[in-house]
C-alpha positions in Angstrom: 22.0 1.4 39.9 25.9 1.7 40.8 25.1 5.9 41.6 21.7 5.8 43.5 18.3 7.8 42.0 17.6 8.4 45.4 21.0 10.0 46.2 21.1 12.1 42.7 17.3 13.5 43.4 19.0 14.6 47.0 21.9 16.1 45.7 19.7 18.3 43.0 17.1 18.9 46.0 20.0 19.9 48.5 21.5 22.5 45.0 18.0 23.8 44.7 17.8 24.8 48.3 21.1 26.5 48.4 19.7 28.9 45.3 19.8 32.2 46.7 16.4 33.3 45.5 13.0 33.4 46.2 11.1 29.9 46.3 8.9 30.9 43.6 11.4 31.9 41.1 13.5 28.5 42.1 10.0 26.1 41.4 9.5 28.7 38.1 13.5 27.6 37.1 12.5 23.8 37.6 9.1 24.2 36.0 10.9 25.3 32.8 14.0 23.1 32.9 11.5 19.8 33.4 9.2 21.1 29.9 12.5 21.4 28.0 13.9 18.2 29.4 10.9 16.6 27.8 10.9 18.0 24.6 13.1 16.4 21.5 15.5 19.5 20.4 18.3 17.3 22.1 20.8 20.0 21.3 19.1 23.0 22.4 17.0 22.2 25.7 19.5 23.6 27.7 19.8 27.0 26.0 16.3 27.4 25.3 15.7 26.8 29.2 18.1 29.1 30.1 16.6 31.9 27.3 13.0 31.0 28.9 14.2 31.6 32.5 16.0 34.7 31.6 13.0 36.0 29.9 10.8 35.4 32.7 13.0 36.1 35.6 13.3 32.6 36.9 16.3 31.2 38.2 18.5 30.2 35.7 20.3 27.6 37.5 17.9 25.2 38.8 16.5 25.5 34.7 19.8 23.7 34.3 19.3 21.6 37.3 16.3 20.2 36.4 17.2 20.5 32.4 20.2 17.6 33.7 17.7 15.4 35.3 16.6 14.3 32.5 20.0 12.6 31.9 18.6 10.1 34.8 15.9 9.0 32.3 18.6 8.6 29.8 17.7 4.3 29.6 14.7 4.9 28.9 14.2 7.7 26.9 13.7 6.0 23.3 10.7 4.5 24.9 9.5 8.4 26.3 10.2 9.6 22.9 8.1 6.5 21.2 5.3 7.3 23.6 5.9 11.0 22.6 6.0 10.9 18.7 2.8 8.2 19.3 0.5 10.6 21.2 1.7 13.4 18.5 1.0 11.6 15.4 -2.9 10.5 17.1 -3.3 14.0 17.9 -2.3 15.5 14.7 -3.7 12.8 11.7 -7.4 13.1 11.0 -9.3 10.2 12.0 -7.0 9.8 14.8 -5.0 6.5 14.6 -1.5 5.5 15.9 1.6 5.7 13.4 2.9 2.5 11.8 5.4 0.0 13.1 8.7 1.5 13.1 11.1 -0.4 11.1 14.4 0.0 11.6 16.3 -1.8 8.9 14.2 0.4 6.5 15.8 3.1 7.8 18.7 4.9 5.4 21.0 8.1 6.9 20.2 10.0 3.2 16.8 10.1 5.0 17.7 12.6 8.1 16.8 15.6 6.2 13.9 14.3 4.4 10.7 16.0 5.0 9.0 12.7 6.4 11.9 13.2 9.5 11.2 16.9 10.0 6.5 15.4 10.5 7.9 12.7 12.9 9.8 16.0 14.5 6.7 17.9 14.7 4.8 14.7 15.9 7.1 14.5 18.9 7.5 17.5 19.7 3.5 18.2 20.0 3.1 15.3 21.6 6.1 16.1 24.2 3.3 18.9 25.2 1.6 16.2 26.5 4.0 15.1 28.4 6.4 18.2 29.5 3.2 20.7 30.5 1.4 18.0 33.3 5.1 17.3 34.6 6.3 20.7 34.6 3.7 22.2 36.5 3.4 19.2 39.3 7.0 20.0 39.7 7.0 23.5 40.4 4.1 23.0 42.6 6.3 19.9 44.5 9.4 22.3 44.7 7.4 25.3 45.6 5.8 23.5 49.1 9.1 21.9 49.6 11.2 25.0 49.6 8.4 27.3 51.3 8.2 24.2 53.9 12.3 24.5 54.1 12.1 28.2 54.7 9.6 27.9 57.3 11.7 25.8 59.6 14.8 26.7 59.2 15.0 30.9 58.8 12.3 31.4 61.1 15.1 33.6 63.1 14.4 36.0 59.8 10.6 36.4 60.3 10.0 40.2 61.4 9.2 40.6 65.2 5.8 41.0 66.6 
């Protein structure tokens, strides 16, 4: 890729880390940004992260940070959302069974507001559960050892004498 994963996850790491704010509100901020990223209000996961981390007294800004990661899975994201709407629609139809094949030249615009599209909504978004609550909370752990790692070596000069 012509702008480098490697270079973008660096950047947002090096933006974290300049957060003034305690590490565990930081990793709390990134914990909620990465469950919103997952989830399929397209529209809204940026102002619902930020409502979340206000509400909780997280830091707002790395919410947004990690909200904005999600743009790097931006290639691949009808296939997350597939995955998503599958594991919803097997988790919430009774015996549990995958949805059809999706079809797209059966598909019609008059159809958006239909109340079939607002169940493949509610598929997605339980099944984004699935997806948003096991990567949300392995980030905040990952960013809370890497900032409390960060803190230890570099502002040792602010521990309290003994």
């Amino acid at each position: 890729m012509a702008f480098g994963i490697k270079r973008v996850l660096k950047d947002a790491y090096d933006r974290l880390r300049r957060i003034h704010d305690a590490p565990h509100s930081v990793a709390g901020g990134v914990c909620i940004g990465i469950f919103f990223g997952f989830t399929p209000l397209t529209g809204l996961k940026t102002l619902l992260s930020l409502g979340v981390a206000w509400a909780t007294r997280c830091s707002r800004l790395s919410a947004v940070i990690a909200v904005t990661l999600h743009d790097l899975l931006l290639p691949i994201w009808p296939f997350v959302l597939r995955w998503e709407y599958q594991m919803g629609y097997w988790i919430a139809h009774h015996p549990h069974q995958l949805p059809p094949k999706l079809k797209i030249n059966h598909f019609h615009w008059s159809q958006i507001m239909d109340r079939h599209a607002f169940e493949i909504m509610g598929d997605t978004l339980l099944g984004s559960l699935i997806f948003g609550i096991p990567a949300a909370v392995l980030s905040f752990v990952l960013v809370l050892k890497l900032l409390e790692r960060y803190e230890k070596t570099h502002h040792c000069h602010l521990a309290a004498p003994q």
